[in-house]
N, C-alpha and C positions, 0 to 999 in steps of 0.2 A: 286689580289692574293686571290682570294677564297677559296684555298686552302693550303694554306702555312700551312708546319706541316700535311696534310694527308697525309696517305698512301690509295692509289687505285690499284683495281684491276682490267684489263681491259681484257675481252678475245676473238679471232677473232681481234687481235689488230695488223697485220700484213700488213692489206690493209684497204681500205673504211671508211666506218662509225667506225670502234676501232680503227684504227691509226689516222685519226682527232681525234677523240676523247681522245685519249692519249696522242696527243701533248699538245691537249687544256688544258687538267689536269697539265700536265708540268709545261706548259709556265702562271698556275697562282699556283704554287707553291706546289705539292703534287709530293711526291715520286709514282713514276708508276711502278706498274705490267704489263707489259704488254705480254702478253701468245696470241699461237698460235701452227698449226703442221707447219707453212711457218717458220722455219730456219733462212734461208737467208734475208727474208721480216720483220722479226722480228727484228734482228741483224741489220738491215740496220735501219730502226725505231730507235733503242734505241741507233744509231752515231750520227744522224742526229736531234734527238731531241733536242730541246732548254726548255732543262732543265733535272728533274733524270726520265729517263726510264729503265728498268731493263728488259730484256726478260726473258721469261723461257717458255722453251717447253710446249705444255699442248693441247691433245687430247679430247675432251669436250665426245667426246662419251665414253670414258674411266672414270668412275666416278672415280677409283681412280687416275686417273690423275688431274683431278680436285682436288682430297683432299690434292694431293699432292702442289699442284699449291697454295692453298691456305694457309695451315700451312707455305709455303717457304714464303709467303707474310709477314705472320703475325711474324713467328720467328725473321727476320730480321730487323722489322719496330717494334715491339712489339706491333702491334694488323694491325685492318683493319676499315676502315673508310669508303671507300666507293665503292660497287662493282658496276661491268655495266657488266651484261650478254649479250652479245653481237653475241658471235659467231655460226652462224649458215649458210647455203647454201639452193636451191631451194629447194633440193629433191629427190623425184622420182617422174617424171611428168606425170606418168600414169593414167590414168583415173580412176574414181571408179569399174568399170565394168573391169581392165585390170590390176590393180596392183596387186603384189603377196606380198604375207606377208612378206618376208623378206625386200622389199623396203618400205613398209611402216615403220613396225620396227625399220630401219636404219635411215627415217625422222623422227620419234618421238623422237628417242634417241639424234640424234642432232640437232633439234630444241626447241624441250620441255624437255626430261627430261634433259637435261643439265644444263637449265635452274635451274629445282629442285633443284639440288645438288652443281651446282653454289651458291646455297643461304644457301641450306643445309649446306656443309661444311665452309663456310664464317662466315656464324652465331654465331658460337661460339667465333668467334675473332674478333666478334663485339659489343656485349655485355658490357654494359657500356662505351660507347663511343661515346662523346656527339655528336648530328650530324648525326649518324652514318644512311645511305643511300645505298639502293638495289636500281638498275632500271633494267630493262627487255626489251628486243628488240621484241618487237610483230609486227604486220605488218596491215596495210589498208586491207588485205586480212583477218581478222579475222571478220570481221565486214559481211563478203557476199561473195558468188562465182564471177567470173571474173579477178581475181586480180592476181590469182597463181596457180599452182595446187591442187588438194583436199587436197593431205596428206599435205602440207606446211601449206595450208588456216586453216584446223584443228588444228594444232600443233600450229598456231601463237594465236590462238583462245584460246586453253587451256593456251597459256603464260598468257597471259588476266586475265585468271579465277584464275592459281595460283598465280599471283599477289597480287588477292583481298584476297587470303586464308594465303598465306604468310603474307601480311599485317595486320590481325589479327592473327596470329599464333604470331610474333613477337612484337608485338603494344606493351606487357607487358615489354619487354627489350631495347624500346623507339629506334626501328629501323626500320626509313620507307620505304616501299616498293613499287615502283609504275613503270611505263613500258611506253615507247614512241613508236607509231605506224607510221610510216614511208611509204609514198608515195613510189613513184617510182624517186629512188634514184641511180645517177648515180656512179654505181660501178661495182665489176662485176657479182656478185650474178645471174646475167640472163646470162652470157655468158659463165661461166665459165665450165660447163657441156658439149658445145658442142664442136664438135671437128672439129674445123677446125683454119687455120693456125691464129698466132694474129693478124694481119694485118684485116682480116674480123672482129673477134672479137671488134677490135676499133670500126670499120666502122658499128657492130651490136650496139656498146655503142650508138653511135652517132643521129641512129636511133630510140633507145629506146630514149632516154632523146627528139627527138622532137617530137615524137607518145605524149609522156606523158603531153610537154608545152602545142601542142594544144588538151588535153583532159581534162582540170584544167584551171581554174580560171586565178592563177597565170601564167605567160608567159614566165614560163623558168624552165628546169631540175631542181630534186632537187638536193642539193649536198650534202655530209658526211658534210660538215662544217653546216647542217641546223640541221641536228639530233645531231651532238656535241653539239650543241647550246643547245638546249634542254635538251638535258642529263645533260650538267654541270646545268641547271637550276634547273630540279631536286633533282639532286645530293646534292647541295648548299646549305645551311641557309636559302635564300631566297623561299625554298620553305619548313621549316620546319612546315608547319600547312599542307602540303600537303602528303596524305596517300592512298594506295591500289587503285588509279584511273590512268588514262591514257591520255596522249598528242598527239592529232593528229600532225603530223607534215606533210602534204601531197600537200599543195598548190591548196588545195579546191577540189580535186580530189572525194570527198564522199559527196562531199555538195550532188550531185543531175545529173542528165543528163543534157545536154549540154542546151538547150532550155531555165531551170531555169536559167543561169546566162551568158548568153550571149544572149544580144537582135537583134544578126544575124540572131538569130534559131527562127523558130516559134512554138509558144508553143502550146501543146495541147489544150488549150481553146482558143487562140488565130484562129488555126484551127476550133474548134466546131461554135465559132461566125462569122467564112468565110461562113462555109454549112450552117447556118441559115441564116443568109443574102440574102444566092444564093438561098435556100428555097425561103424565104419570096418573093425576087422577080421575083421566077419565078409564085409563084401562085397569085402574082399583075398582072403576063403578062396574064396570064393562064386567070383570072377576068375580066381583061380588054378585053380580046377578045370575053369571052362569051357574052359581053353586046354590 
C-alpha cells in the first residue's frame, strides 16, 4: 500500500498505460483522479476499479480544463500528492517537408504543452506535501528519428527537457519531477488515427507488438502494466533521492541494432574480419602461384 492516504492525479486514464496505471494507484491505497475526453471509458474504469477512482472529464488541450481538473482534485482531497501526465496520442504524422502548422500546433499542444500546465496547475496543490511527485509520459522517440513521427518525436523530446526544468523550478518546494520513456507499448496510440473497422485495428495491435518482440532484446510486447510499474516507482518513496531524470522502460529497444545483441546477426567487425581473411588468402593464393 504505497500509497494509502494519497490523492493522485491521473490523465489519459481511460485506456492503456492511465488506466493500469490508475488501477495500480488504487489497488495500493491512493484516492484516484482519473480524467479523460473518453466518457464512457472513464466511467467504466472508475466501476470496475478495486479501490477509489473518481472520473472527471478533462480535455488536456484545453488548459483550463486541466486547471479545472486539478483544483476539483485538490478541493475534494485537500491537496495533491502525486500527478502522472499521461495523456497524449500520435499526432499528425506528416512529414517535415508536408506538415501544416495547424497539425503541428495541435501535436504540441497535446503532447507537450499539456504536459506544462499539467504540472503548472497541480503545483500549487502540492506544495508542502511530503512525497509529493510529478512524472511525465515521454517516449523512446525522443531520443532519435525512427520511432514516430517528427512532430510526436519533438514533442516527447521537449517532455524530457521540461522535466529537467520543472525539476529545478520546483526542487525549492521539495516536489520531484521526472518522466518514463516507454517502448513500443501495446495499446492503441498507433491505431487509433486510422480508419478502418476494429476488427483490423486488433489485428494492426497484434502486428505491432510482434514487429516490436522481434526488434528488442526482450522477447515479448510491452504492456501498460510495464510503464505502471514504473510510474508507481517513481511516484513512490522509494524513489524519493530521485529528481529531473528519466526511465527507459522499452525492453532493450535503444540499446543498439540488432547485430549488437543478438549473436544470430553478424556484426560489422564480425564482417570487416570475413573480407580480411578472404583478402589475406586470396593474396596467399595470388603468391603461391606466382612462385
Amino acid at each position: 500500500m504505497r500509497f494509502s492516504g494519497k490523492t493522485v492525479v491521473v490523465t489519459g486514464a481511460a485506456s492503456g498505460i492511465g488506466a493500469e496505471s490508475a488501477r495500480l494507484f488504487a489497488r495500493e491505497g491512493a484516492v484516484v483522479f482519473a480524467s479523460d475526453i473518453d466518457s464512457d471509458g472513464g466511467a467504466k474504469l472508475a466501476a470496475e476499479a478495486d479501490g477509489d477512482v473518481r472520473f472527471v472529464h478533462c480535455d488536456v488541450t484545453d488548459p483550463a480544463s486541466i486547471k479545472v481538473l486539478m483544483d476539483h482534485a485538490a478541493n475534494e482531497s485537500g491537496g495533491i500528492d502525486v500527478v502522472f501526465n499521461n495523456a497524449a496520442a500520435g499526432g499528425a504524422r506528416a512529414p517535415i517537408d508536408e506538415i501544416e502548422p495547424e497539425e503541428w500546433d495541435w501535436t504540441m499542444d497535446l503532447v507537450l504543452r499539456s504536459v506544462a500546465f499539467g504540472i503548472r496547475y497541480a503545483a500549487p496543490h502540492m506544495k508542502g506535501r511530503k512525497g509529493a511527485s510529478i512524472v511525465n509520459v515521454s517516449s523512446v522517440a525522443a531520443v532519435g528519428p525512427g520511432y514516430s513521427p517528427t512532430a510526436y518525436a519533438v514533442a516527447k523530446a521537449g517532455v524530457l527537457h521540461l522535466t529537467k526544468c520543472a525539476a529545478a523550478d520546483l526542487a525549492q518546494h521539495d516536489i520531484r519531477v521526472n518522466a518514463v520513456q516507454p517502448g513500443f507499448i501495446n495499446t492503441n496510440i498507433f491505431t487509433e488515427s486510422i480508419e478502418v473497422p476494429e476488427e483490423m485495428k486488433m489485428a494492426a495491435k497484434g502486428m505491432i507488438a510482434q514487429m516490436s518482440s522481434n526488434a528488442q532484446p526482450v522477447k515479448r510486447g510491452g504492456q501498460p502494466g510495464d510503464i505502471a510499474e514504473a510510474v508507481a516507482y517513481l511516484a513512490s518513496d522509494a524513489a524519493s533521492f530521485v529528481t529531473g531524470t528519466s526511465l527507459i522502460v522499452d525492453g532493450g529497444i535503444t540499446l543498439g541494432p540488432r547485430h549488437s545483441w543478438d549473436p544470430d546477426e553478424a556484426t560489422l567487425f564480425e564482417g570487416l574480419e570475413k573480407m580480411e581473411a578472404e583478402a589475406k588468402a586470396a593474396a596467399e593464393k595470388s603468391a603461391a602461384a606466382a612462385t
